[in-house]
N, C-alpha and C positions, 0 to 999 in steps of 0.2 A: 504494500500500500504506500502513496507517494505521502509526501511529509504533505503536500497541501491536502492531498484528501484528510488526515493526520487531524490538520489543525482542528479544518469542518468540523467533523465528528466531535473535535473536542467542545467548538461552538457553541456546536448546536443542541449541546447538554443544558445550555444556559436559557435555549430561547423560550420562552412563553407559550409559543404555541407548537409547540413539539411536543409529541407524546412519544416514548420509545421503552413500551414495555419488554420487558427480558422472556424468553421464549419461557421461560416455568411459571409466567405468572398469569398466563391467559391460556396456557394450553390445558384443554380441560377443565378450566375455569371462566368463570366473570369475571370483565375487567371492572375495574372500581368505578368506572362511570357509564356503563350500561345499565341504559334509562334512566341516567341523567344527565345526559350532554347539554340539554337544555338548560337544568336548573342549575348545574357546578360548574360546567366548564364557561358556557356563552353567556349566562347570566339572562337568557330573557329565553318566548315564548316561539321563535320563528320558525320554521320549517328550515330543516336539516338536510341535505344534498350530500354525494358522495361523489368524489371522483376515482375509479378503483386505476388501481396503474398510474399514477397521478403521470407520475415521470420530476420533471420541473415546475408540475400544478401552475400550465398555463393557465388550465379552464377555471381552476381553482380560484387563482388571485384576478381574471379579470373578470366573472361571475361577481366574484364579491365585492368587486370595485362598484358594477352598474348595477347592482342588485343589496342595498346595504341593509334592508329587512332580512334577508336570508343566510341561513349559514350554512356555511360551507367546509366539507373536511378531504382533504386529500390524501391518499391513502398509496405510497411504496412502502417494497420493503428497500429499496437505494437509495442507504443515506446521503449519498454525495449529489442525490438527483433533488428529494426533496429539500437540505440547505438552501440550493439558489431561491424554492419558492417559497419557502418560509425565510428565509433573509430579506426577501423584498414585497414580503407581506408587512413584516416589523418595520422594515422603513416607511411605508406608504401608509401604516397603523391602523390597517385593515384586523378591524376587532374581531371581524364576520368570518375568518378564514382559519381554517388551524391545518395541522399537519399530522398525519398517525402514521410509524414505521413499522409496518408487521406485514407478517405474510397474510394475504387475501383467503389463505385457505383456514385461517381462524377467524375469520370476519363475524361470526355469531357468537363472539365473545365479547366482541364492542358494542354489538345492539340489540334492543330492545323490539319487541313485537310494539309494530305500529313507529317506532321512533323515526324512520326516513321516510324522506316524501317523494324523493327521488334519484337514481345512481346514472352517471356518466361512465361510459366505459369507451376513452380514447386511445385508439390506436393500440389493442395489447397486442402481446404476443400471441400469433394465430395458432403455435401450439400443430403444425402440420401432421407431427406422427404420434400427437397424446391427445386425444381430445377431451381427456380429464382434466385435462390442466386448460383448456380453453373456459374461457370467462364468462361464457355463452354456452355451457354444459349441461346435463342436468344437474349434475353435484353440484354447480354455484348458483344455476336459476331456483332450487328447490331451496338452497342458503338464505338466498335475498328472500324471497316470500319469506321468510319467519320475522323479519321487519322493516320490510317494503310498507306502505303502505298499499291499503286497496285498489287505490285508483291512480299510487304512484309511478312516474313511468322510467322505463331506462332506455338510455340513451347508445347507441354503439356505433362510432366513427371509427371505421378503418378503409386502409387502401387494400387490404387482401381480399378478391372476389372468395375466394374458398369459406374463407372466415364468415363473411355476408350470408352462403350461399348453405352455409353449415345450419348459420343461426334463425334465415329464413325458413330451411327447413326443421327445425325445432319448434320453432312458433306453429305453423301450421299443422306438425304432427299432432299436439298439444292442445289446438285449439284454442293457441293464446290470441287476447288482443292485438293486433297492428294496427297504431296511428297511424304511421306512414313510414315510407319506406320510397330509398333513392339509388340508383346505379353510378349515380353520378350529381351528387350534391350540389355544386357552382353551376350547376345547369339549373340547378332549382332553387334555390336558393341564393343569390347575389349578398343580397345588402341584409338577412337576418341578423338581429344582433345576438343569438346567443351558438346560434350554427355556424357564423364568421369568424368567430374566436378561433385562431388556429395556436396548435401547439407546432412546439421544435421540428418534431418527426414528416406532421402535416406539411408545412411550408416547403422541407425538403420532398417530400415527396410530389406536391405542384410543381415544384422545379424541375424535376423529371418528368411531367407532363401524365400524375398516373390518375386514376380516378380516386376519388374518393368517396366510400359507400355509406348511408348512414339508415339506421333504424329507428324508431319511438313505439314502442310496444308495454303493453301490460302483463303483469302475471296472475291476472285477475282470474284467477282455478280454482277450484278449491281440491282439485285433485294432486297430487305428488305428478311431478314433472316428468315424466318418461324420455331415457335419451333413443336418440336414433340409430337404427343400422347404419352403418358410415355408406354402403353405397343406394341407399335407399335414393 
């Protein structure tokens, strides 16, 4: 590890809105503030968002910038990725944003049934030869429903059609909700202000001229999520 990575880590032990529980204290456990991010951490009544994969928690800190009712949590497990966005959260003193470093696959350790209102999922990894570890799985859409809200929606930007093409067919196996759904976003979308927001990955990836695919769908079942036959 480089001595700047080094220092980060050492940081960002300091900062406010970092959270960086040690893998024994949420595995197989609650974290100390599940179903109460509201009341302990934010200090007020707002409706809570998640960005999973944050990265640098572009959508994170400029969500929370134009949106200052709502809060916002972004969530890697790379320390060195979320620093930059919680560094220039704290300077911009963006109350509304915070940072959680754990792995995605303990994620119902940090919430509560009914606690989120809704999850961002920017650009993960598509996960080609596991599609357990795809974030669009049924192991993580069957996660989220235990405190999604009802009618909360998630969100999935990426540029990998397979990824798109996995998670369209999961929704419909399923019978889930689709808002909408796009092959090709800047086709549809120009001037939205919360679909325009591009991260690191995004911007590089227009610059190679690739599509970008986005979903808005509900888990509004009340049945357990079934995964698919992959060549279904």
């Amino acid at each position: 590890m480089t001595k700047r990575k080094l220092e980060r880590f050492e940081e960002m032990k300091g900062f406010s809105n970092v959270l960086q529980p040690a893998f024994d204290e949420v595995c197989h456990k609650d974290f100390r503030l599940k179903g109460r991010w509201n009341r302990d951490f934010f200090g007020n009544n707002n409706p809570i968002i998640l960005e999973l994969g944050c990265g640098k928690g572009e959508y994170t800190i400029e969500l929370a910038k134009r949106f200052k009712d709502i809060n916002y949590i972004g969530i890697d497990i790379k320390g060195a990725r979320i620093w930059k966005g919680a560094k220039k959260a704290l300077t911009e003193t963006l109350n509304n944003a915070a940072f959680l470093r754990t792995r995605i696959e303990l994620i119902n350790s940090f919430f509560n049934t009914n606690e989120i209102d809704e999850i961002w999922i920017t650009f993960p990894d598509p996960q080609p030869k596991n599609k357990k570890k795809r974030l669009t799985s049924s192991r993580f859409l069957n996660s989220y429903k235990k405190f999604l809200k009802q009618n909360g929606f998630i969100h999935l930007k990426t540029d990998n059609e397979s990824l798109y093409n996995y998670t369209m067919k999961m929704l419909n196996h399923n019978k889930l909700e689709i808002d909408y759904f796009t092959e090709n976003l800047y086709d549809s979308f120009n001037e939205d202000e919360i679909l325009s927001v591009k991260t690191y990955y995004e911007t590089k990836y227009l610059e190679q001229d690739l599509r970008i695919y986005y979903l808005k769908f509900k888990l509004k079942n009340k049945s357990r999520i079934e995964e698919i036959i992959e060549n279904e």
